[in-house]
N, C-alpha and C positions, 0 to 999 in steps of 0.2 A: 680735680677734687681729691678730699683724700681718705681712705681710712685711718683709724685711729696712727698708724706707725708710717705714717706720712714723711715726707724729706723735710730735715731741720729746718726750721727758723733763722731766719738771719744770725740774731744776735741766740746762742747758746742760754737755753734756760733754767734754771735753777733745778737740781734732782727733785726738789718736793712737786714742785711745777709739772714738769718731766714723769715723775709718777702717777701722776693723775690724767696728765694728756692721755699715758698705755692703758691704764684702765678707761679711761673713754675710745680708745680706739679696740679694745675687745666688746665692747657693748655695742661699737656703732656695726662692726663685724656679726654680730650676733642681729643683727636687725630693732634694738633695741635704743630709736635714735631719741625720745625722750630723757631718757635716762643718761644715754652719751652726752645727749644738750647741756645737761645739770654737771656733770664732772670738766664738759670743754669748759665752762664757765669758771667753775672751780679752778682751771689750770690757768685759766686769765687773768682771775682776779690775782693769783700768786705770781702770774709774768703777763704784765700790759701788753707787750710788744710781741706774744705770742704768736706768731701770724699763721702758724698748722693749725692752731686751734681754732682760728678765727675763721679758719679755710674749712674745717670739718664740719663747724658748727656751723657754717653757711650751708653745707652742704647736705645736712640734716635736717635743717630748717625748708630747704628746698624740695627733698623727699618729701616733707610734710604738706606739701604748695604751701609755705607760709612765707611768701614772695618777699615781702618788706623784710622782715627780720634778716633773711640771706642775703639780700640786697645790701643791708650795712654789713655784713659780717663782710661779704666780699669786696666791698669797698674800702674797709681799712685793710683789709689784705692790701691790695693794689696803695695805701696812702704807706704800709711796711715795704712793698716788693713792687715796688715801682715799675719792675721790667720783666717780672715773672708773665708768662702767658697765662694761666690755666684760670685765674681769677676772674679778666676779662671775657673767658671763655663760659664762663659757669653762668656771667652774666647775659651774656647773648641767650644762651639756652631760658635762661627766666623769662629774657623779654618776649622770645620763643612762645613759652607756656601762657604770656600774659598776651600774647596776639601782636604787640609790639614789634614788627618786623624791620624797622626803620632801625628803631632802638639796637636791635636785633643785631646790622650788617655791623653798625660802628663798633659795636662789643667785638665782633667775631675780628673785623677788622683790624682793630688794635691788637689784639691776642696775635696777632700772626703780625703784626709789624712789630712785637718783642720777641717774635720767634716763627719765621717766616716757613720751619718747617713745619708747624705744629697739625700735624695729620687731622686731629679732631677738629680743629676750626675748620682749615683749608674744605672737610667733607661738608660741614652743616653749613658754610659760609656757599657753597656750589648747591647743594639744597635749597637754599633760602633764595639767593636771586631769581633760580628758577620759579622759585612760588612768586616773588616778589611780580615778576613779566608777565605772569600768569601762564608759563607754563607748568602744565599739568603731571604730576609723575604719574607713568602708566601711557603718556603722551609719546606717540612717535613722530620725531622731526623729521622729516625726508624730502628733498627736493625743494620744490620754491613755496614750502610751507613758510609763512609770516609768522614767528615765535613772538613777537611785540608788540601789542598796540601803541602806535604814539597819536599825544595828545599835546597839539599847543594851542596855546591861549580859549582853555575849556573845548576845542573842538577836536574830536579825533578824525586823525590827518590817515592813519592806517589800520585796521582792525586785524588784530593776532589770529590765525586759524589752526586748527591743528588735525592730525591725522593718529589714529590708536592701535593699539595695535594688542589690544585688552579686547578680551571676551565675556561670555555670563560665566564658563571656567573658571577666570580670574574671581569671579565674585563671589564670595561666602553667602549658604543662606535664600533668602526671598523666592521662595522656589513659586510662589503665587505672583508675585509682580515682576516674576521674568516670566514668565506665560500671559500676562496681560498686556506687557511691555512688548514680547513677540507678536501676539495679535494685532494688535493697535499700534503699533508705531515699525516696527522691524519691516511685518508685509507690507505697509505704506510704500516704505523706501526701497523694498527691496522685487517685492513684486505687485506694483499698484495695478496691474492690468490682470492679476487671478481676482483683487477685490472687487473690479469693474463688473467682472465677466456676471458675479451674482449680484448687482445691484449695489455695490456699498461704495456711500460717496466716502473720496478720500477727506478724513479731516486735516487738519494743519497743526496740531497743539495737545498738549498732556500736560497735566500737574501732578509734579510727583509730591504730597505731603506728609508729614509725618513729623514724630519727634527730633532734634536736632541732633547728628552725628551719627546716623546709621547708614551714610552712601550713598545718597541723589546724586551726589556730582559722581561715586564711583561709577554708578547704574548707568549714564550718559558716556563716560568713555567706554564703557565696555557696548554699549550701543551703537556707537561708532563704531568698533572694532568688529561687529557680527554682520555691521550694512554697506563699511569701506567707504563710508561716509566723510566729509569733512565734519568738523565742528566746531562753532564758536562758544568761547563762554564769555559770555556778555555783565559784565561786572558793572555792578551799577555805579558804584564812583567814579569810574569813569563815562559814565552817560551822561549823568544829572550836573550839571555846572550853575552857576551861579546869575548869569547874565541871561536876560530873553534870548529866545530862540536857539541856541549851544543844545540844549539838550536834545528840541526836536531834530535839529541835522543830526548829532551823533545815532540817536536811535535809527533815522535813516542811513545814515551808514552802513552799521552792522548789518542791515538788512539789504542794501545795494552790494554788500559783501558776499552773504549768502547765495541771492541770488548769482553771483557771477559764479560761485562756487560749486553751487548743486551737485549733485547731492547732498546735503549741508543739513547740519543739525544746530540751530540756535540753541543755546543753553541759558536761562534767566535766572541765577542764583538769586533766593532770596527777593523774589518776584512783588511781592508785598510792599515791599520798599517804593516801588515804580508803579505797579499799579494797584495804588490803595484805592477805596471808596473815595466816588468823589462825594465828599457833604459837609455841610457846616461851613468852616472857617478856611478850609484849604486854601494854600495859596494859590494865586492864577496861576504861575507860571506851571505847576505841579499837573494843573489839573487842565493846559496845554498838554505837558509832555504825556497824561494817558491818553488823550485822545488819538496822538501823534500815534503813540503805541497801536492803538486802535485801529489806525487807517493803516500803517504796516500790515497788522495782521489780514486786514481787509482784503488788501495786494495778494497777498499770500493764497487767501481761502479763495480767490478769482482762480488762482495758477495754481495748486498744488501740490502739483507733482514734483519731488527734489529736495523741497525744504519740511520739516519739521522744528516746529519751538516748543520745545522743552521749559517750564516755569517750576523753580522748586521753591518753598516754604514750609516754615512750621505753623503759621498761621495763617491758614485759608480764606476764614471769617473777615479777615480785612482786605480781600483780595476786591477791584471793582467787580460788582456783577455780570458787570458788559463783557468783562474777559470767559469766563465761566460759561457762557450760552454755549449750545451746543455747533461748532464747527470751527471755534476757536479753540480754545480749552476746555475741548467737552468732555474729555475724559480724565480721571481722577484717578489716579492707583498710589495705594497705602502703602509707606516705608516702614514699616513698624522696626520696634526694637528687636533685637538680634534674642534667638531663642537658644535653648541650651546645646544644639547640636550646631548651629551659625558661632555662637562662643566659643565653641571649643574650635571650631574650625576658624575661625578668628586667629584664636592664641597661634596656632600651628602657622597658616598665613605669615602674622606679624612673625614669629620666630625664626623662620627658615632660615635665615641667615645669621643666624646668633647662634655662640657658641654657650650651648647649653648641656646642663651637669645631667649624666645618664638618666636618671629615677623621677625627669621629669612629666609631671601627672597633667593634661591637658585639662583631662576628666573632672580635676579638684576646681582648678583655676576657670574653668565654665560655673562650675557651682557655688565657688566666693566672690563672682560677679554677675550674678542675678538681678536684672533688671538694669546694666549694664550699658551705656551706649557702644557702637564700632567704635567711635572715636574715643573713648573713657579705654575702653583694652589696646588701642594702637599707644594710647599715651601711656598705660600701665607697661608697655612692654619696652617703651622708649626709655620710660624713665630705668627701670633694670637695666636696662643695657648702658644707660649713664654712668648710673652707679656708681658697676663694677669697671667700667673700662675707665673710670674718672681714679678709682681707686688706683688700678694697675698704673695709671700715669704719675700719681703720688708714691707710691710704695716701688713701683719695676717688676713689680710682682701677676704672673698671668695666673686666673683664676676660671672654671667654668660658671656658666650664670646658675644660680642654685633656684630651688623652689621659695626658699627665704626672700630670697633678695626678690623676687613676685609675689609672696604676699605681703611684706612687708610695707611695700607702695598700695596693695590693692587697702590693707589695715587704714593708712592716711587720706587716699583718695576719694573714696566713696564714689557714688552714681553722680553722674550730672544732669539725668535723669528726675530722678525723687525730687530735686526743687522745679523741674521745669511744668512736670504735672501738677504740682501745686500752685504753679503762677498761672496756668493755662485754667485752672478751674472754673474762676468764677466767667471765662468767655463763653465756654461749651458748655455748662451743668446749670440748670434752674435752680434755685435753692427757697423754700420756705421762709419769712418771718414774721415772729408775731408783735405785735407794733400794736400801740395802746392811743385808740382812737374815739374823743368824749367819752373818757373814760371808761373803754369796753376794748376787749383784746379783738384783734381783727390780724386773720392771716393774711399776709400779702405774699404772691410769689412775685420774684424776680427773677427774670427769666437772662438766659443767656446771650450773649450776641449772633446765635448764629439763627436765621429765619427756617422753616417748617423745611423748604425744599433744602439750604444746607445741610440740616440735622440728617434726614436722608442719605444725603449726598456722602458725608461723610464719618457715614456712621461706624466704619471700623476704627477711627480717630477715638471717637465717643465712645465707644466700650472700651478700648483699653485705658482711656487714662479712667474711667470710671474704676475697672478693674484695679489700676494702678493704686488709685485713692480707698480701695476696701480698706477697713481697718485688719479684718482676717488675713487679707492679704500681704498687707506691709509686715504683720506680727509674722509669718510665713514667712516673708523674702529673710528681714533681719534674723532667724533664727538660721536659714540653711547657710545664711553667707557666714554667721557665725561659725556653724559647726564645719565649715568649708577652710573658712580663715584659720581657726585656731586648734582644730582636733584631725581631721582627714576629709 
């Protein structure tokens, strides 16, 4: 990608052309990539075949996540530069951003088959397969560790395990749910004959819930990593298939896995998916594979000792009941959002490795992302380091990453947060209305999905996104991120 004074365009463009691309590439420098959008356009419309500017203004658009618009810009780039790398490379990173991994490898791929050395593909193209296999970064492969599940014809033939070599050190933050997390699940694995000694039967299961993107799956490898544990992460598309019976054997698997593995940590990303409520209209074959689920853990709660499953979600309330009693997934420990001292120690985390401009303020960048998920700052910190290193590939030019070039992504990004507590409301909060019944107003409450013993159960869920939704509250966040982003 480039900044404004990007490497020419094939075809040489006209000085009026030319003058406007430089003033767009000081504004897009200056973190001012609306204003750069409006001038690359200008330099377009005066030279069609512009293809830096078609690259900048992608790359602008892409700061802003406004995926589609970069997506054509980058596209006619590659329809001008047929064999240029850096196009196809910008596009891998989108399909990146948009979850599209598949999309993802053939982007990165091409990009390095017009330039086989091109360092930035070759790193994110060695990242992504890894994610793709499910290995895990923070995962240590050693010895006759399985780094692949294979799966033919809907049945998986070998289940991936891995070993960590991550701590609660490693982890920013949750200083309440690593001491719950120690309690409950570490002593199990690690010393279940001091729980014996005082009467405490060992359980089998924990659900870790909370908002989406603040480290469930970090919390599990760093769990592994304090009990020397194996662990699976048990992904559900590859459990669930399509044909009767495929899904009960795979879930048996993974768990004939574990057991051979023990000390072993089953991991359930996204648990809700597999073990919903069964009622209504469900399909059979769905509401086979919870049972299946069911009789596994069954196994499990007979024998104890060795295995733990681990179930994360953001939606509890749809979790089956049966899972939830106590000896299964009796215990519940809250991931909440990352607080201003976890933020700051976040940014620093993400940074380490990035070469960044002296006078930079940890302190500020906690307080302009208030109510922020882990994953919303790992991707703020990803994207800066794009950027600028997308810049120095177009220009040749080395730069330190500045505090601009971090708030400037934090100005376009926002919370991914602030809509999920708005979608989650009408599950968890009862709400009032008044509804006009023969002619006479009559309140009716409407009550939320979650029964008397959940609201209990997960009640620090329930006060924060209430708190979330204050109206005092949101006027508060918006005003600090303000005075964060644009003043000190």
């Amino acid at each position: 990608m480039a900044s404004g004074k990007g490497k020419p365009p094939v075809n040489t463009p006209p000085p009026e052309a030319k003058e406007v691309y430089d003033q767009a590439g000081k504004l897009f420098e200056e973190n001012k990539f609306d204003e750069a959008i409006a001038l690359y356009s200008q330099a377009i419309e005066k030279y069609e075949e512009y293809s830096s500017a078609y690259f900048n203004r992608a790359l602008s658009y892409a700061l802003q996540s406004q995926y589609e618009k970069a997506t054509n810009d980058a596209m006619k780039v590659m329809e001008l530069e047929p064999n240029a790398p850096d196009a196809p490379y910008v596009m891998g990173v989108i399909s990146e951003y948009q979850n599209d991994l598949a999309g993802a490898q053939e982007w990165y791929e091409k990009s390095l088959k017009n330039n086989p050395n091109y360092t930035q593909a070759k790193d994110r193209l060695k990242m992504l397969k890894d994610k793709m296999k499910g290995a895990v970064p923070g995962a240590k492969m050693k010895g006759e560790d399985i780094t692949q599940t294979v799966v033919e014809e809907g049945q998986i033939k070998k289940v991936a395990w891995f070993t960590s070599d991550m701590t609660f050190k490693d982890v920013v933050g949750l200083d309440k749910p690593k001491q719950m997390i120690h309690d409950n699940i570490i002593l199990a694995l690690t010393k279940p004959e001091l729980l014996r000694a005082y009467g405490k039967k060992l359980g089998l299961g924990a659900i870790f819930y909370g908002p989406p993107g603040n480290g469930k799956t970090y919390l599990v490898k760093a769990i592994a990593g304090e009990t020397k544990a194996r662990f699976i992460v048990m992904h559900i598309n590859e459990i669930v298939d399509m044909y009767a019976g495929n899904t009960e054997k795979n879930l048996h698997a993974v768990f004939e896995q574990a057991r051979k593995n023990a000390p072993c940590i089953v991991f359930a990303d996204e648990i809700d998916a597999l073990g919903t409520k069964r009622e209504g209209e469900q399909q059979s074959n769905m509401r086979m594979a919870v049972n299946q689920f069911l009789t596994e853990l069954d196994g499990v709660e007979k024998n104890p000792e060795g295995i733990f499953i681990i179930g994360a979600t953001n939606q509890p309330w749809d979790m089956d009941p049966a899972l939830k009693r106590p000896g299964r997934f009796g215990e519940a420990i809250y991931i909440p959002a990352p607080n201003y001292k976890a933020r700051k120690d976040a940014f620093k985390l993400n940074t380490k490795k990035m070469p960044l401009a002296k006078f930079t303020s940890f302190d500020r960048l906690a307080r302009a992302t208030w109510g922020f998920s882990q994953a919303d700052i790992f991707a703020i910190c990803d994207k800066a380091a794009l950027k600028v290193a997308a810049e120095e590939d177009r220009t040749g030019k080395k730069r330190l990453i500045k505090m601009g070039d971090f708030m400037a992504i934090i100005k376009q990004a926002g919370s991914s947060l602030d809509e999920w507590y708005g979608m989650v409301k009408k599950d968890v909060i009862s709400k009032t209305e008044t509804q006009i019944v023969e002619g006479k107003k009559q309140e009716i409450v409407k009550e939320g999905r979650l029964t008397p013993e959940e609201k209990q159960r997960y009640k620090p869920m329930i006060k924060d996104i209430k708190k979330n939704l204050n109206p005092i509250n949101i006027f508060v966040k918006k005003i600090m991120r303000f005075w964060a982003v644009y003043l000190f």
